[in-house]
N, C-alpha and C positions, 0 to 999 in steps of 0.2 A: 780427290773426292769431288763431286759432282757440287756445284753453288745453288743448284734448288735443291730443296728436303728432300729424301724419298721417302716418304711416309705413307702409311695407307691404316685404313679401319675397314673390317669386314663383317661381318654376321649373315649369320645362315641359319635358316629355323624351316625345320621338316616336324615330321609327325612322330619322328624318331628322335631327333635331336636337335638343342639350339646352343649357337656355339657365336662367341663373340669373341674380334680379335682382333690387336693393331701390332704395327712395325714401322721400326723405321731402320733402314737398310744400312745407311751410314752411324753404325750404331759400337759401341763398345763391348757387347758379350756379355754385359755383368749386370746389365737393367731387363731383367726378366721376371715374369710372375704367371707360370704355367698352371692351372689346377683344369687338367682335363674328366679328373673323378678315374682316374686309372694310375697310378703312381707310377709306375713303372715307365709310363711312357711319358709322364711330368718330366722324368729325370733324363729322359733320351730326347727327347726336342731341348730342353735345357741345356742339353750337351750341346747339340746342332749349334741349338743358337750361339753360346759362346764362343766354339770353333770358329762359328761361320762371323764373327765381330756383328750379331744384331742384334737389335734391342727388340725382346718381343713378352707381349702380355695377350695371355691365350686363356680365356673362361667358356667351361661347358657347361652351361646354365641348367641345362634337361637333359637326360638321355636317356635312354632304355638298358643301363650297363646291367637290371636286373636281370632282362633275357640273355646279353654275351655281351661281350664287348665289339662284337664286328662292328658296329651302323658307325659307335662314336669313332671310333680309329679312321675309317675310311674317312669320314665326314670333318674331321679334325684336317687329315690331308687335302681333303679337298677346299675348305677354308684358308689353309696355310697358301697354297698354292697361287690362290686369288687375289691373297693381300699380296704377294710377292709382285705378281702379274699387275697388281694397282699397282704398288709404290714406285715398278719400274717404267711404268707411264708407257713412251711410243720407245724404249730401250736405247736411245740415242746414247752413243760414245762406249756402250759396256763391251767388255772383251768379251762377252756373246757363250765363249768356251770356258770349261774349266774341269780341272784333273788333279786328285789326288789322293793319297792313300792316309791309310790308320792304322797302326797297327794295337792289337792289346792280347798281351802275352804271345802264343806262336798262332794267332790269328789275324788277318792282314787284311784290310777290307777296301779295293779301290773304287772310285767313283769317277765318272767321265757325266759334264753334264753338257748339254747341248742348248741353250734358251732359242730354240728355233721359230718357234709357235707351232710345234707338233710336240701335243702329247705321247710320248711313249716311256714304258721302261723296260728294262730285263735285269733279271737275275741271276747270276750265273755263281753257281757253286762247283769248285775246280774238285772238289773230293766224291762229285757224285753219288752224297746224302742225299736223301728225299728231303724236302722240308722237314724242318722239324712242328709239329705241333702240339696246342696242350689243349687243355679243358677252354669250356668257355669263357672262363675268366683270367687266363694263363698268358702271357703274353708269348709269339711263336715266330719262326722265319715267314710263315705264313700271313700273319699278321704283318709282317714287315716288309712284303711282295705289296699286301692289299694297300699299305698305308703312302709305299713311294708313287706308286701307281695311280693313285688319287692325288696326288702332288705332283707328279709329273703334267698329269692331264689338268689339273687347276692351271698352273704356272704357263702351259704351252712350252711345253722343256721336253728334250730327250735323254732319259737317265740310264745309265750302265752302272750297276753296281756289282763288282767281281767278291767273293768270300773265298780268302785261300784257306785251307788248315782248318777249313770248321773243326768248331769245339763241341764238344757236347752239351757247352754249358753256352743256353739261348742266351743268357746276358752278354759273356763275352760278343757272339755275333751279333748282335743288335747294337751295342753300343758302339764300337767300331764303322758298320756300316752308318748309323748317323755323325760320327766325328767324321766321316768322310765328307759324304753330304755336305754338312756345314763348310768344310772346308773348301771344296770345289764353287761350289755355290757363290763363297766369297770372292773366288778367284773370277770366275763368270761372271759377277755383279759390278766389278770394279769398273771404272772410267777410265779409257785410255784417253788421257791428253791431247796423241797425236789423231784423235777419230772422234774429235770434242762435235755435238751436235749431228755426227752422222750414225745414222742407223746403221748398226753392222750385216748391211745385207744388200748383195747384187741387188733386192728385187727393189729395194727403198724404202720396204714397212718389215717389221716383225706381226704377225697380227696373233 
C-alpha cells in the first residue's frame, strides 16, 4: 500500500443532475454508502466497490430519474471515474494493468482495464445478443455500455469487458460485469514496490 492517502471528493452539478462523492482507494469494501435514487444500481456499484477493496460514499442529490434514468447513470460514471482519476494523483508506482473475471451462475464476465489516460471501452458479447434493453426506468446491458463508458472516459482508462453465456436475466449480467470491474480495477490500482515513485509509462506522465 502506497504511504500517502489516496483519497479524493468530487461533485458534479448540471441541469440534469447533482451528484456528490468521495473514495479512498486504499480502502476495505465494507465502508460504503451508495444512494444514487436507482436501487439497482446502489446494489451494483456496491458490489464494485467491495470487490474492488474501496471505500466509497456516492449521493445523487437531484436528478431527473422522472424522465429516465439515462442522464443520472452516465453522470454517476462520469463522477466515479474523476474521483478515481483524483485519488490516483500523477499514478506513480500503480501496476497501471489489470485483468479479471466473475463469474455468476453459467455467466462469466471478464474485464481488462488499462489506466492509460485514454478513455475507451468496448463491450463484447461472445453469444451475439443484441443488447438487452428495458423501459425507462429498467435497468439494461444498455445502460451498462452507457455507464462504463462514462467511467472509462472520467478515469482516463481503457476498459474491455467480455460477457460469455449471457443470461436472459439483466441482473445476472450486470452484476457480474461490475464484480469484474471492481476486481481488476483493484489489481490496476495497487502499488508495486519495485516501481515506488515512478510513473508506469515510457512517456513519464499518465495525464
Amino acid at each position: 500500500m502506497t504511504s500517502m492517502p489516496r483519497q479524493a471528493t468530487e461533485e458534479r452539478k448540471s441541469k440534469e443532475t447533482h451528484i456528490k462523492a468521495s473514495l479512498n482507494v486504499d480502502g476495505r469494501g465494507d465502508r460504503c454508502d451508495i444512494n444514487t435514487g436507482i436501487a439497482f444500481l446502489d446494489h451494483m456499484i456496491e458490489l464494485f466497490a467491495f470487490h474492488g477493496l474501496f471505500d466509497l460514499e456516492l449521493e445523487v442529490i437531484s436528478s431527473d430519474t422522472q424522465i429516465d434514468i439515462h442522464h443520472t447513470n452516465e453522470d454517476i460514471g462520469i463522477v466515479m471515474g474523476k474521483l478515481f482519476k483524483k485519488a490516483l494523483g500523477d499514478k506513480a508506482g500503480i501496476h497501471r494493468f489489470g485483468s479479471a473475471g466473475a463469474p455468476m451462475e453459467a455467466t462469466v464476465a471478464r474485464c481488462i482495464i488499462d489506466i492509460s489516460g485514454r478513455g475507451y471501452f468496448h463491450l463484447n458479447i461472445e453469444n451475439d445478443k443484441v443488447l438487452q434493453t428495458g423501459d425507462k426506468q429498467e435497468y439494461s446491458l444498455s445502460y451498462l455500455e452507457h455507464f462504463m463508458e462514462s467511467f472509462a472516459h472520467g478515469l482516463g482508462a481503457t476498459i474491455s469487458i467480455t460477457l460469455q453465456n449471457v443470461s436472459d436475466d439483466v441482473h445476472t449480467n450486470v452484476e457480474a460485469a461490475f464484480k469484474a470491474l471492481g476486481l481488476s480495477l483493484d489489481q490496476a490500482t495497487r502499488v508495486d514496490p519495485r516501481r515506488e515513485g515512478i510513473v508506469p509509462s515510457t512517456k513519464g506522465i499518465i495525464d
